[in-house]
C-alpha positions as CSV (number, residue, x, y, z in Angstrom):
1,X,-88.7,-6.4,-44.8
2,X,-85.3,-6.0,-44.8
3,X,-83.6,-3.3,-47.3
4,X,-80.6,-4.1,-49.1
5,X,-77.8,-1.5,-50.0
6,X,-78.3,0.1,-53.5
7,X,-74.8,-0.8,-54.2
8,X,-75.4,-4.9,-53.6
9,X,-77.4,-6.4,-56.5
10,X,-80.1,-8.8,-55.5
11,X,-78.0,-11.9,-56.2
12,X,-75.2,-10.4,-54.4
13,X,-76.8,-9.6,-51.5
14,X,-78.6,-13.0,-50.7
15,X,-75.4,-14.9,-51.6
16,X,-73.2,-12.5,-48.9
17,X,-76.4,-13.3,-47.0
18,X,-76.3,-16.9,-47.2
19,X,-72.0,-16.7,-46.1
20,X,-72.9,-14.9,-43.5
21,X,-75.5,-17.0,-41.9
22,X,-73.7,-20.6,-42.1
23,X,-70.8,-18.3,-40.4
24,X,-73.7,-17.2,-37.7
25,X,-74.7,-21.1,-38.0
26,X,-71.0,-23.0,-37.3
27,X,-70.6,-20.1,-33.9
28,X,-69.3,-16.9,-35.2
29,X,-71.0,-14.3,-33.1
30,X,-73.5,-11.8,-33.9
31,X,-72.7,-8.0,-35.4
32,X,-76.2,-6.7,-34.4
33,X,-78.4,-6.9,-31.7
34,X,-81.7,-8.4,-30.8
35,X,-83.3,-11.8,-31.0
36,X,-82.9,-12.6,-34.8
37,X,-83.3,-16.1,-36.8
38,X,-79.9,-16.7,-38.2
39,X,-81.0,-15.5,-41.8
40,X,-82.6,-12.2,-40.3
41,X,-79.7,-11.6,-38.5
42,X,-77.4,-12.0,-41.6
43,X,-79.6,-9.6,-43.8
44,X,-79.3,-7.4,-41.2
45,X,-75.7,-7.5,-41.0
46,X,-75.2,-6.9,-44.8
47,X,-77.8,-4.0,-44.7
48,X,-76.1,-2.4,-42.3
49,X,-72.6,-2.7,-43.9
50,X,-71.3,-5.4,-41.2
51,X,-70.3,-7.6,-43.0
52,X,-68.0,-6.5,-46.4
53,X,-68.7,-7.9,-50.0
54,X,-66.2,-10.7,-50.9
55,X,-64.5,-10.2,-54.0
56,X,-65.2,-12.3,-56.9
57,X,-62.0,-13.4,-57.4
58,X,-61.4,-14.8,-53.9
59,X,-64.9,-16.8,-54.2
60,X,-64.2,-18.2,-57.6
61,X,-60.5,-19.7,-56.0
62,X,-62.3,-20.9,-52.7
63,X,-64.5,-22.8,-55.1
64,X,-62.4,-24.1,-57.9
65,X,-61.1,-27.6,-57.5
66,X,-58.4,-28.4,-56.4
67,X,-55.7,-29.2,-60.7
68,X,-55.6,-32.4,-61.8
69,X,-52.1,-33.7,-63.0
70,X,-52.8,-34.6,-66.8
71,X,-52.3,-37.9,-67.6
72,X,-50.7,-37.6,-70.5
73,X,-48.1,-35.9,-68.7
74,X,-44.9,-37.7,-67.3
């Protein structure tokens, strides 16, 4: 079992987890060593303070939809 960092809640670690393992998924290379599935491998890389926390703010932009004009507006 893999230990997360006292300073990552539970929903914040599996979520960095979950970034980090699509990343693992699309190419991006490895931060540890050994023979890993691509989840393992992204715990581990979080546990071990590989791979930084993302700041709220930049994840809530990256997610937000792109404004609407209002239609109203002309």
């Amino acid at each position: 079992m893999i230990q997360r960092p006292a300073y990552f809640g539970k929903f914040e670690f599996v979520v960095i987890a979950a970034l980090r393992a699509s990343q693992l998924k699309r190419g991006c290379l490895p931060r540890v060593d050994g023979d890993h599935t691509v989840a393992v491998t992204a715990q581990l890389e979080v546990a071990q303070g590989k791979v930084p926390p993302v700041p709220a703010a930049s994840v809530a932009a990256e997610d937000a939809p792109p404004p609407q004009p209002d239609p109203g507006e002309r």
